[in-house]
C-alpha positions, 0 to 999 in steps of 0.5 A, spaced: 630 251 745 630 250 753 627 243 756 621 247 758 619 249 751 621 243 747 615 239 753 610 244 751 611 244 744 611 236 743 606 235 748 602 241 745 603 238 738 602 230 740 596 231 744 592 237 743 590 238 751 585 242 753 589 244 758 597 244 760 601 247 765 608 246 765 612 247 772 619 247 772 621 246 779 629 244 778 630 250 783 627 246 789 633 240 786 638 245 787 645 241 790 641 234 791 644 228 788 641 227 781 640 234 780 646 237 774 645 245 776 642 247 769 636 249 772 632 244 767 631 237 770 625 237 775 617 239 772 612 237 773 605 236 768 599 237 767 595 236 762 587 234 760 587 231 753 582 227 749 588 222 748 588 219 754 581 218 754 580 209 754 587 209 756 589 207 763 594 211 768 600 206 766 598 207 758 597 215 759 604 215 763 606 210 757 605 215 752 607 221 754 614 218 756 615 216 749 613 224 747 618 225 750 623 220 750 629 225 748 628 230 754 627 223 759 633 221 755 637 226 756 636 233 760 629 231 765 631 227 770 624 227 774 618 228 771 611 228 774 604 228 771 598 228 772 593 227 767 586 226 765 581 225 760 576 232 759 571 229 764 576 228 770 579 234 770 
């Protein structure tokens, strides 16, 4: 299974987002120092969940780092997000 994938998956199955668009940029990494060449280190999330709701911006961050506590441990070496509650979105 790719890094991509396995985010979607565990984002998907832990969350239940309304919304999720996942965008691999590692492409846009290519030869920086921190970049490994496998073309799946950098993306970037988005996702509206009603799991973020009564969560402030550093427990939501919080959260979702430990969901993907294996990408970010091993593969992913950066990751954006943005995420927000139905009524944020």
């Amino acid at each position: 299974m790719n890094v991509e994938t396995s985010i979607r998956d565990k984002l998907t199955r832990e969350l239940s987002p309304e919304k999720l668009v996942i965008v691999n940029e590692s492409h846009k990494h290519s030869g920086h120092a921190g970049s490994p060449g496998t073309g799946e280190s950098h993306f970037n999330v988005m996702c509206v969940s009603q799991a973020f709701l009564g969560l402030h911006k550093v427990a939501r961050f919080r959260k979702v780092h430990k969901i993907l506590k294996e990408e970010l441990d091993g593969p992913v070496h950066a990751l954006s997000l943005e995420l927000k509650t139905p009524d944020e979105a």
